[in-house]
C-alpha positions, 0 to 999 in steps of 0.5 A: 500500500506504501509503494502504491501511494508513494508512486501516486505521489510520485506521478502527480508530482513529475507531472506538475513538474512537467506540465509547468515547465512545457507550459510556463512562460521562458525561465530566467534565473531568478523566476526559477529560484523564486519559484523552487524556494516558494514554500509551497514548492518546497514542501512539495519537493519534501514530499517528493523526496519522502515519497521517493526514499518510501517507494525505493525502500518497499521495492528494495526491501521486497527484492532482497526479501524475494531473492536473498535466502541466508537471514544474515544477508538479508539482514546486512543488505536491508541495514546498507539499503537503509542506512544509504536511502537514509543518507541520500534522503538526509542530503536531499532534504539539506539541499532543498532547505539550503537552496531556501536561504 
């Protein structure tokens, strides 16, 4: 249920995206950088973020669990996907909230 709302999220999103730079008027820098740090577009990001990290953590978790037999393993390769979505996740949210300022 996680992966399928977070791919709901995902979809609707890249298609704003999207749809707003084929339609929006030419960018220049700084209406982009407006609009980026607009804090509605920003939470939105987050969202993105999360729901990105969410989904890639469900897939990962369910092939390692599918093809992956020795408990021990499973148990090393869950923690290295956790602990480096955690981390790219971490990052993510530190640009987005840096590029804010």
């Amino acid at each position: 249920m996680l992966q399928r709302l977070s791919a709901i999220y995902l979809a609707g999103f890249l298609g704003y995206f999207v749809t707003r730079l084929v339609l929006g008027k030419p960018w220049s820098a700084p209406a982009w950088h407006a609009w980026i740090t607009h804090p509605a577009m920003r939470i939105a990001a987050a969202g993105f973020i999360l729901a990105l990290l969410a989904h890639a953590w469900v897939g990962m978790r369910d092939v390692v669990l599918d093809y992956i037999s020795h408990v021990g393993l499973r148990l090393v390769l869950l923690t290295l996907i956790g602990l480096l979505l955690g981390g790219c996740g971490l990052w993510a949210l530190h640009v987005l909230m840096v590029t804010a300022g």
